[in-house]
C-alpha positions in Angstrom: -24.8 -10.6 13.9 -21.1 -11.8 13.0 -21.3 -13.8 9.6 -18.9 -16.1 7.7 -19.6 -15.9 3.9 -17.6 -17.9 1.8 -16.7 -17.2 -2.1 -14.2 -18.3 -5.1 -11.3 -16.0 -5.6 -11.3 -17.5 -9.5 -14.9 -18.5 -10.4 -14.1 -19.3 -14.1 -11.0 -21.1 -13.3 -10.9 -25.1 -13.3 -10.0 -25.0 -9.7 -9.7 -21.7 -7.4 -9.0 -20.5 -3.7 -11.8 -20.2 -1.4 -11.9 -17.4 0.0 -13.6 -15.9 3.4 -15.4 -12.7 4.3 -16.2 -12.5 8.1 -18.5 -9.6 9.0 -19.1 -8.1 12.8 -19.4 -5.2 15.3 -18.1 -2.5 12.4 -14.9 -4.8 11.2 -14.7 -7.0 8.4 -12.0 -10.1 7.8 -11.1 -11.2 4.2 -8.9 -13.3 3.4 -7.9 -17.1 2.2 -9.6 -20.2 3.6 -6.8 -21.9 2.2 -8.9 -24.4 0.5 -9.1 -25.1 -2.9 -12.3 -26.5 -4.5 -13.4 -26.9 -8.4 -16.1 -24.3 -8.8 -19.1 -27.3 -9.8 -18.2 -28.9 -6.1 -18.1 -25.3 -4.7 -21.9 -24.6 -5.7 -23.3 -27.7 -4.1 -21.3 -27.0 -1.0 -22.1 -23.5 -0.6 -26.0 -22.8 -1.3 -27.8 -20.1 -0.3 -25.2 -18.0 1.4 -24.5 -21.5 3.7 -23.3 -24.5 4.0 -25.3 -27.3 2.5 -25.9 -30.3 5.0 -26.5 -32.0 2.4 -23.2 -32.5 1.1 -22.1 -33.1 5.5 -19.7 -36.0 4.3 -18.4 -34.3 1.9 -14.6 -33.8 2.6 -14.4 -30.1 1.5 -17.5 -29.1 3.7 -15.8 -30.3 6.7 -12.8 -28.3 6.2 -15.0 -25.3 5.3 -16.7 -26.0 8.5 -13.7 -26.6 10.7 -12.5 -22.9 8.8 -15.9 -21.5 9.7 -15.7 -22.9 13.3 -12.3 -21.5 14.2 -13.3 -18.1 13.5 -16.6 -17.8 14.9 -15.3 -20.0 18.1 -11.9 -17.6 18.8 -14.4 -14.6 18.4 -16.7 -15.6 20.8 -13.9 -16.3 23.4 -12.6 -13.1 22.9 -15.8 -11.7 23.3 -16.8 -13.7 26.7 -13.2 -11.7 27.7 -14.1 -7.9 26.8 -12.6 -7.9 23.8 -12.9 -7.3 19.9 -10.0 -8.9 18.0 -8.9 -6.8 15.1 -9.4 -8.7 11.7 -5.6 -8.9 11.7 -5.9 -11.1 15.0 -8.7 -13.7 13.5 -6.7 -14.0 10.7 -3.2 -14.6 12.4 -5.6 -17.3 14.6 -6.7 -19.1 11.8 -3.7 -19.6 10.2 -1.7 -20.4 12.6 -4.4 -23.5 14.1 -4.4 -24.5 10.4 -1.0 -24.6 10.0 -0.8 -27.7 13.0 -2.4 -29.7 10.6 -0.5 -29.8 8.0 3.2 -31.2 7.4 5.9 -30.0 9.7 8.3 -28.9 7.6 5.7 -26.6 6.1 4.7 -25.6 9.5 7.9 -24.3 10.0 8.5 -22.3 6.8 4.8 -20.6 7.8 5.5 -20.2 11.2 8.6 -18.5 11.3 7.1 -16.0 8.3 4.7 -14.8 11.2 7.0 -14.5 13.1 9.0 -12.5 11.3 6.2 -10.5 10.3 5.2 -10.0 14.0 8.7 -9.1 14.8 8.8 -6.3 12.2 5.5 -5.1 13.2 6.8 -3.7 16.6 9.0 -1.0 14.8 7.4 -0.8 11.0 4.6 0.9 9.9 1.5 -0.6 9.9 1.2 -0.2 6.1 4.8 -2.3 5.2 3.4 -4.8 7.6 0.5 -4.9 5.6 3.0 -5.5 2.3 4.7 -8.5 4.4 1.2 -10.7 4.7 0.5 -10.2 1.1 4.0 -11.3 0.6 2.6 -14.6 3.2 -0.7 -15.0 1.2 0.9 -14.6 -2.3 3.3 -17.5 -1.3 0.6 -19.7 0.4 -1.6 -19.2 -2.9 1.6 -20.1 -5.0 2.1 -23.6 -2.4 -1.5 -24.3 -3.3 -1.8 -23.8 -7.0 1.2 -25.9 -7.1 0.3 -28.6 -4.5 3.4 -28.1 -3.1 5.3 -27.9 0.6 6.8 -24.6 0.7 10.3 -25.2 3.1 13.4 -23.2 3.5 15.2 -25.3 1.1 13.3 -25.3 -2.1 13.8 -21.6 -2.0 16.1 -21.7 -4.5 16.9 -20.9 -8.4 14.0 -22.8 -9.1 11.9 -21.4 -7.4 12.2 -18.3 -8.0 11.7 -18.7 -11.7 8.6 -20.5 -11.1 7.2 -17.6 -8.7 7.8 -15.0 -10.9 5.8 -17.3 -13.3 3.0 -17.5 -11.2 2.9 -13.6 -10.0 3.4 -13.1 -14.0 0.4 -15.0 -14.9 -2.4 -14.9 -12.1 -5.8 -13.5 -12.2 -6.1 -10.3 -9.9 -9.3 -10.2 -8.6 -8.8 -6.9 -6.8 -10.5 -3.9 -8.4 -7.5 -1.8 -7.7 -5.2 -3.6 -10.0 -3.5 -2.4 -12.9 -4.2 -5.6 -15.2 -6.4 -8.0 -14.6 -3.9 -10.7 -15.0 -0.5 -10.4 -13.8 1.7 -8.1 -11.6 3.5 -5.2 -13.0 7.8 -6.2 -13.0 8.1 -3.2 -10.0 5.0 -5.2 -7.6 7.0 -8.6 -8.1 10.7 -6.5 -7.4 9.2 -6.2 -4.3 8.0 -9.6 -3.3 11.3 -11.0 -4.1 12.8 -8.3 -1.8 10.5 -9.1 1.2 11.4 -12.8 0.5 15.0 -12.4 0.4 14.7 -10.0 3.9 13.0 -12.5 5.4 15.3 -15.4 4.7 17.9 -13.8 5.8 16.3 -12.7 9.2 15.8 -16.5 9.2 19.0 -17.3 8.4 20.3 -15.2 11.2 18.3 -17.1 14.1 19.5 -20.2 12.8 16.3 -22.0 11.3 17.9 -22.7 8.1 21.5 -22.9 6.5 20.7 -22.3 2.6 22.0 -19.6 1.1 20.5 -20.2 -2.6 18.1 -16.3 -1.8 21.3 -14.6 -2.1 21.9 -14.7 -5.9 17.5 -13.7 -6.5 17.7 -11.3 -8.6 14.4 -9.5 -10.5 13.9 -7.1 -12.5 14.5 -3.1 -11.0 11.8 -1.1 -10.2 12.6 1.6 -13.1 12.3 5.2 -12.6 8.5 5.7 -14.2 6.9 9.0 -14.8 5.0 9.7 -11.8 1.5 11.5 -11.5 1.5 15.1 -9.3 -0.7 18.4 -9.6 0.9 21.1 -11.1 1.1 24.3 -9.3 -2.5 25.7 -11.2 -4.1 22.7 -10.2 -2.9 22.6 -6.2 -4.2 26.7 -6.5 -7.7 25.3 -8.1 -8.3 23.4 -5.0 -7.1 25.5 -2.6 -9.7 28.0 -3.8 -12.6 26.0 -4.5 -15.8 26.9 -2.7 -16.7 23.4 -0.8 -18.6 25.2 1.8 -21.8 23.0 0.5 -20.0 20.0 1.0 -17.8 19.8 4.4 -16.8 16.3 3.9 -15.2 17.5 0.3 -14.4 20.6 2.5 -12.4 18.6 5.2 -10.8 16.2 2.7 -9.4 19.2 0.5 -7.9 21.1 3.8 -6.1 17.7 4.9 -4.6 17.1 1.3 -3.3 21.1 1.2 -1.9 20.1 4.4 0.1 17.3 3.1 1.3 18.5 0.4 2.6 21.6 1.4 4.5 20.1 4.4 5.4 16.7 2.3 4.6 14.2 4.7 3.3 10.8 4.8 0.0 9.6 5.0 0.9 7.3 8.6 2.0 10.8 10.0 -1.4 13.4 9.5 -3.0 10.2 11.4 -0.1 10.1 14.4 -0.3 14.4 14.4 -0.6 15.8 17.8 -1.2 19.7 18.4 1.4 19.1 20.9 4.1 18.6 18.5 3.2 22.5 17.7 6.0 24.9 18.8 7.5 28.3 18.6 11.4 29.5 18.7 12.6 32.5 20.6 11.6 34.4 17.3 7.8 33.0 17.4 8.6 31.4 14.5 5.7 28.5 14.8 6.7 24.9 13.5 6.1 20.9 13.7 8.7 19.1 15.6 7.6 15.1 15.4 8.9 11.6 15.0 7.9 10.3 11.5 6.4 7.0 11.8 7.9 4.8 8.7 11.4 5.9 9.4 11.2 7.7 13.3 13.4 9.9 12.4 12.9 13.9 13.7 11.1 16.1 11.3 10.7 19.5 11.7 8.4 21.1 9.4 8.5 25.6 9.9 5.4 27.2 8.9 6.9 29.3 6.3 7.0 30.3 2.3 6.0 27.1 0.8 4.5 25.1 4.1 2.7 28.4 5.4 -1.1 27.1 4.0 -0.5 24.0 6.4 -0.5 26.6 9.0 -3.9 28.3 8.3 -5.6 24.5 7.7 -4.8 23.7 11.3 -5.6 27.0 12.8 -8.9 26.4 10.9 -9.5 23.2 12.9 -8.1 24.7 15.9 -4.9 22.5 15.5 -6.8 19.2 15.2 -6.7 17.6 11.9 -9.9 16.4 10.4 -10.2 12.5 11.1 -11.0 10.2 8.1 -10.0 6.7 6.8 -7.6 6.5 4.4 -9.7 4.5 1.7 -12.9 7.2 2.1 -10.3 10.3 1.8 -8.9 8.8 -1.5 -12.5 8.3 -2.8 -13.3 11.9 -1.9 -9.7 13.1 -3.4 -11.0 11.6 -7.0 -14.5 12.9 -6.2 -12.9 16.3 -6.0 -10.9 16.1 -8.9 -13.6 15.0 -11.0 -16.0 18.3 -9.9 -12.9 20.8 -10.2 -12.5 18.9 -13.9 -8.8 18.1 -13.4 -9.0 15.8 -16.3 -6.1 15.6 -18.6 -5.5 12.4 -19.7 -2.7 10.3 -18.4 -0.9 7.2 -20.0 2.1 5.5 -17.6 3.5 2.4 -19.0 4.5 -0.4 -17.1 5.6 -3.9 -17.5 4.4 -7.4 -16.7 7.2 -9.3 -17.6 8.0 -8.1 -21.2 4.3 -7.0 -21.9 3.8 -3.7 -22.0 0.9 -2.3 -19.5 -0.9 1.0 -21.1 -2.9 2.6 -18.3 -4.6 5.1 -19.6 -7.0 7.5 -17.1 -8.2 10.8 -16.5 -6.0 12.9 -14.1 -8.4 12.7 -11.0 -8.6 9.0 -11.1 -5.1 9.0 -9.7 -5.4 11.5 -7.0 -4.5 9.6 -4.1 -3.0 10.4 -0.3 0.5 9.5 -1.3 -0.1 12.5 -4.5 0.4 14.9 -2.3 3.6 13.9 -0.8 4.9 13.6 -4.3 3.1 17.0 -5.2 5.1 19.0 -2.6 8.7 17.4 -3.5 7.9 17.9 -7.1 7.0 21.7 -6.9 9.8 22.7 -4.6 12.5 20.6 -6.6 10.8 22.3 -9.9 11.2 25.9 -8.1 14.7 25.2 -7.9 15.1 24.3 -3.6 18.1 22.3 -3.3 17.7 18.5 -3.3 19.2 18.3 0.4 16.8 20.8 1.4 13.9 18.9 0.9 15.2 16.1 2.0 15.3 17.7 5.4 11.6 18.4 5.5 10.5 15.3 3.6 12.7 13.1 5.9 14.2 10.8 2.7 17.2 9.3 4.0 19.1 9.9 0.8 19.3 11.5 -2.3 19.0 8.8 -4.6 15.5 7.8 -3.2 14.2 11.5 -3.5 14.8 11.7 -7.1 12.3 9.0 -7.4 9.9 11.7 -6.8 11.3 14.2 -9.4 9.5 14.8 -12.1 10.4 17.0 -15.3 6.9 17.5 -17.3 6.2 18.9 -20.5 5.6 22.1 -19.0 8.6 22.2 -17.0 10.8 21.4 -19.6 9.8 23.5 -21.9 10.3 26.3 -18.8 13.4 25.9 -18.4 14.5 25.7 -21.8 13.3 29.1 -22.2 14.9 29.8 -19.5 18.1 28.9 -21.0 17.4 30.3 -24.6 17.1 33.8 -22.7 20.0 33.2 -20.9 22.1 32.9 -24.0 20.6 35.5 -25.9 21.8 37.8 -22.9 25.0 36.5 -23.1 25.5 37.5 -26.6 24.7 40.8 -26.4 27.0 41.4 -23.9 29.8 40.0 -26.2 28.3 42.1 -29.3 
């Protein structure tokens, strides 16, 4: 039975976000009520997993209510229809009927930020669309903290120094997070980016004439040291007995398969076997349309990408089917039992604090590791920069080199390398 559950983002804080979890068939919404409450008033209001009727005058309850009845009202005309609305789709409702309640000027800055965000949606992948309404909700939590009207003119200076405040200095309640207060400087680089796209998009159509977004300006996402397998460790899974465990079986086959063609996560979900081909040497290879950038990809079965090969012959050219979120549990699962455990420190900033996370190896193993695995390893076995950019599909060489990564191992490789080198040489003077 569908259920609307209610909860505080900041339980310890003087006054915090409610937020919603909505519950039904197999889908689940979560997201902002856009109500904030003081936790005290919140208990008496929501008791025993309901509303209290008790508190029925109460104006707080009524807005939790009206929040409550939106949701569970749209569903059931959707329902009476044929259809299951995607969590996306309640969530869009809601906001939007909320939004006609409150001040017009703020209806318009909200309103055209959907639509901007359902006008990129038609051509981006689904996962940037997804970084575009956190962009909305961070904004929305920043208007309410600061009982403020967000409009297209108070995007300015000021407000950007106040924002980056905010993002600097708020509780992350998501168990993901790499502090539990405060974005890392590269996470807010990339809010003010989205911000500054979508003002100008806006600007563009007309709805606003300021100009102020041009000179934002936050600090670069630096070039960190990024987390890959070495070559050992992509052979240790390759040859791990999992036939005891086909789900650690499948998982390990799909990851091989990504990392030894170098592709996104978006395109092992969009493959089709009919994207298979052979030339007029029987050469096999996979011709596709990359999702994120749709540009043509063709990946040949050969050398380096010739174990993606036997993973899809193995599944007679239908990749295993999982959810992103379960393959990355499995991924860190597997790394644990194959004991790929070094410890790892990457340091990051908040501002000017320094961020020290500090984890085993397999607790970073995630889907977008192998795409970074497979650059790394052929850059490090000396394939041409432009080369992989052809079977990676990066547009240009400056964004590849954010994947390249010189280790301790590999350094100390290729200094070898170069101490033989000149020790050849001078013999052949002497």
């Amino acid at each position: 039975m569908p259920t609307v559950i209610f909860r505080l983002k900041y339980p310890s804080a003087s006054e915090s976000i409610v937020m919603l979890d909505y519950s039904y068939e197999s889908y689940r919404l979560r997201c902002s009520s856009g109500i904030s409450v003081v936790p005290a008033e919140f208990k008496k209001i929501w008791k025993k997993k309901q509303l209290n009727p008790s508190y029925v005058h109460n104006d707080n309850y009524q807005r939790l209510k009206r929040v409550k009845n939106i949701i569970e009202d749209f569903y059931q005309d959707q329902s009476r229809e044929g259809v299951i609305p995607a969590p996306e789709t309640i969530k869009r409702h809601l906001q939007r009927t909320l939004n006609m309640t409150v001040g017009q000027t703020q209806s318009e800055f909200i309103v055209r930020y959907e639509e901007y965000i359902e006008a990129k949606s038609l051509y981006t992948a689904p996962a940037s669309v997804k970084v575009y309404r956190q962009v909305l909700n961070d904004l929305t939590a920043y208007a309410e903290k600061k009982a403020i009207t967000l409009t297209f003119k108070k995007i300015n200076l000021t407000f950007l120094d106040e924002y980056v405040k905010y993002l600097q200095t708020r509780e992350n309640d998501n168990a993901n997070a790499k502090a539990s207060k405060g974005l890392l400087n590269d996470s807010i680089h990339k809010r003010i980016r989205n911000i500054k796209a979508f003002m100008r998009w806006a600007h563009e159509r007309g709805y606003h004439n300021t100009t102020d977004y041009e000179k934002f300006k936050s600090s670069q996402a630096a070039k960190h040291e990024i987390v890959v397998l070495t070559e050992y460790e992509v052979e240790l899974l390759k040859k791990a007995d999992l036939s005891s465990r086909l789900a650690l079986d499948r998982t390990r086959d799909l990851f091989v398969f990504a990392i030894c063609t170098l592709q996104r996560w978006s395109d092992l979900e969009a493959f089709d076997k009919r994207d298979i081909q052979k030339d007029m040497k029987g050469n096999v290879y996979w011709e596709f349309t990359s999702v994120k950038t749709k540009k043509r990809i063709r990946v040949p079965f050969t050398g380096f990408c010739a174990p993606a090969l036997d993973v899809l012959k193995k599944y007679d050219y239908v990749l295993p089917i999982i959810s992103q979120q379960r393959f990355n549990e499995h991924l860190k699962e597997l790394g644990k039992q194959l004991e790929i455990n070094d410890p790892v420190i990457l340091k990051r900033y908040s501002g000017k604090k320094l961020v020290e996370i500090e984890k085993p190896k397999h607790e970073f193993i995630s889907s977008h590791m192998a795409r970074r695995t497979g650059v790394t390893l052929l850059l490090q076995r000396g394939v041409p920069a432009t080369t992989v950019m052809k079977l990676s599909g990066h547009s240009n060489l400056q964004t590849l080199m954010k994947y390249e990564r010189t280790g301790d191992d590999a350094l100390s490789e290729a200094l070898e390398m170069a101490s033989d080198r000149k020790e050849i040489n001078l013999k052949k003077v002497s």
